[in-house]
C-alpha positions as CSV (number, residue, x, y, z in Angstrom):
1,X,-14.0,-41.9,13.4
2,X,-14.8,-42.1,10.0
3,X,-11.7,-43.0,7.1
4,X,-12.6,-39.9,5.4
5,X,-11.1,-37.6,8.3
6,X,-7.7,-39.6,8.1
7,X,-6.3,-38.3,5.2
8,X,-4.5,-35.6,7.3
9,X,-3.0,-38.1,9.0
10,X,-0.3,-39.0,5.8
11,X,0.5,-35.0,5.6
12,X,1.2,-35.0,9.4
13,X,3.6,-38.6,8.8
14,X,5.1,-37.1,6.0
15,X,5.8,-33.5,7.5
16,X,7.5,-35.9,10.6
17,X,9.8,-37.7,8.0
18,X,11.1,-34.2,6.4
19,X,11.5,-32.7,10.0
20,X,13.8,-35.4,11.3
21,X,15.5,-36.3,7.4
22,X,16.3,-32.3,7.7
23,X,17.8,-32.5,11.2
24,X,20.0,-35.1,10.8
25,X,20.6,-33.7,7.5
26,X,20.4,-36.4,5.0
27,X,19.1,-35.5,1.7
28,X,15.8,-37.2,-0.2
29,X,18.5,-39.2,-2.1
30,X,20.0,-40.2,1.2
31,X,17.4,-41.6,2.8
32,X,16.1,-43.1,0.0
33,X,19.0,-45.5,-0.6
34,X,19.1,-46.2,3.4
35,X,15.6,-47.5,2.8
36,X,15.8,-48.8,-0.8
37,X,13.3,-45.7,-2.4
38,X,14.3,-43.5,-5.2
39,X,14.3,-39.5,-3.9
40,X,11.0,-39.3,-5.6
41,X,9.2,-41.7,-3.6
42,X,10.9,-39.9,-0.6
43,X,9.1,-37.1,-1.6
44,X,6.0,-38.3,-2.4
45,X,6.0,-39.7,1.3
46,X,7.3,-36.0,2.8
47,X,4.8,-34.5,0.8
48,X,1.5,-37.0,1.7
49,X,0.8,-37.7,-1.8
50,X,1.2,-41.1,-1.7
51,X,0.2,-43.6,2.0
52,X,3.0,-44.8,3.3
53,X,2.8,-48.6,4.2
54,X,3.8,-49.9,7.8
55,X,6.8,-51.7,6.4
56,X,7.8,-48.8,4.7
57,X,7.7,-46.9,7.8
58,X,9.3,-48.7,10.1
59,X,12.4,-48.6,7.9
60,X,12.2,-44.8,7.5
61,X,12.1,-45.0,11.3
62,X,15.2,-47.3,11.5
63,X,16.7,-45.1,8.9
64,X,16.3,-41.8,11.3
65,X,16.7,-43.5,14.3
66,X,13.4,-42.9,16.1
67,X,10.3,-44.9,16.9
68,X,7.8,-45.5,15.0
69,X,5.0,-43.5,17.5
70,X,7.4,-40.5,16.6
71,X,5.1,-40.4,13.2
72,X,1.6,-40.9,15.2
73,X,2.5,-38.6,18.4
74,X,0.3,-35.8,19.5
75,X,-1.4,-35.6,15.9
76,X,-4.5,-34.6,15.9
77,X,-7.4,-37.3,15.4
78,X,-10.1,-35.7,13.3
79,X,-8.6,-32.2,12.7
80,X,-7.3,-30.6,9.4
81,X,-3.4,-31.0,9.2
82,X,-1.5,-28.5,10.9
83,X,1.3,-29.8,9.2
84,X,1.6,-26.1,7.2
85,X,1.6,-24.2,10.1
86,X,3.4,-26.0,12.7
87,X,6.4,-27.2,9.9
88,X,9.8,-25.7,11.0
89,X,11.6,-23.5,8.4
90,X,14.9,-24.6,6.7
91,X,16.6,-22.2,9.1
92,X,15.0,-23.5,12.3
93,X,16.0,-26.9,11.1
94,X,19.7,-25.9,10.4
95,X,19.7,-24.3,13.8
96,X,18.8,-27.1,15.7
97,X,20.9,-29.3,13.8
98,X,23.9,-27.5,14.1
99,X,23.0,-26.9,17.9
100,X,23.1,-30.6,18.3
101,X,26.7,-30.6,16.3
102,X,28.1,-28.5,19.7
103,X,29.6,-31.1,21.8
104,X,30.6,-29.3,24.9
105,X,27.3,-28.9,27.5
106,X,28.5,-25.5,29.0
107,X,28.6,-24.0,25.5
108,X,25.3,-25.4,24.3
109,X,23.7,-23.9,27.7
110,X,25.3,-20.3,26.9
111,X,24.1,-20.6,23.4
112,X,20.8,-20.9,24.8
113,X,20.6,-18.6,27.2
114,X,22.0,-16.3,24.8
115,X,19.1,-17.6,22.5
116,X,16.5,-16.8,24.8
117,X,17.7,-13.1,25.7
118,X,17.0,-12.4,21.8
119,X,14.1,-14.3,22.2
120,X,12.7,-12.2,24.6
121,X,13.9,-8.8,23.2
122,X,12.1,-9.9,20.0
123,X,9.2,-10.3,21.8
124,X,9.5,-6.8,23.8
125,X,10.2,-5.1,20.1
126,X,7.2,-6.9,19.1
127,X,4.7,-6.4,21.8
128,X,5.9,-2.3,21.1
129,X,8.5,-2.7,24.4
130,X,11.3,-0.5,24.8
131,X,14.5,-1.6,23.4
132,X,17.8,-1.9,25.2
């Protein structure tokens, strides 16, 4: 594989880092003093304008509590970044954060089962399915 087809590989890291910053809801700044970057570097590194180096990385991934393989999973070896298209909104991301906030296992599972009932009825409206 050539280097040239790489380069979507910092959008995809740096989509990652944004994803889990957002979910455990720490802020650029946040991060960046956990790691010793200024919020602009954070975002530089979000934003794959600038290559992250492995040392760097491993202390974002200290920093959000994940492995370092959570950056390099499932992406894509010599297609365009998806990174646009697959990136969770700022709703989706509050969501799931505040879904992991809910201690108590019997409400999360109602919550979710509620969740997918919706789901579902979206999808009837969508699909031009009779609503209830």
């Amino acid at each position: 594989m050539a280097f040239e087809n790489l380069q979507h590989v910092d959008g995809e890291i740096g989509s990652r880092i944004r994803l889990r910053r957002a979910l455990l809801g720490f802020s650029q700044k946040q991060l960046g003093e956990r790691i010793g970057l200024t919020p602009q570097q954070v975002q530089k590194y979000e934003k794959g304008v600038n290559r992250i180096a492995a040392s760097t990385l491993f202390k974002v991934a200290e920093a959000l509590d994940v492995p370092v393989s959570f950056f390099f999973d499932e992406i894509p070896g010599d297609a365009p970044s998806t990174s646009q298209q697959s990136a969770f909104s700022r709703s989706e991301i509050d969501l799931v954060r505040h879904f992991r906030q809910i201690t108590s296992g019997e409400v999360r599972e109602r919550l979710l089962q509620v969740a997918r009932r919706i789901g579902e009825l979206g999808a009837d409206d969508a699909s031009g399915g009779s609503s209830r």
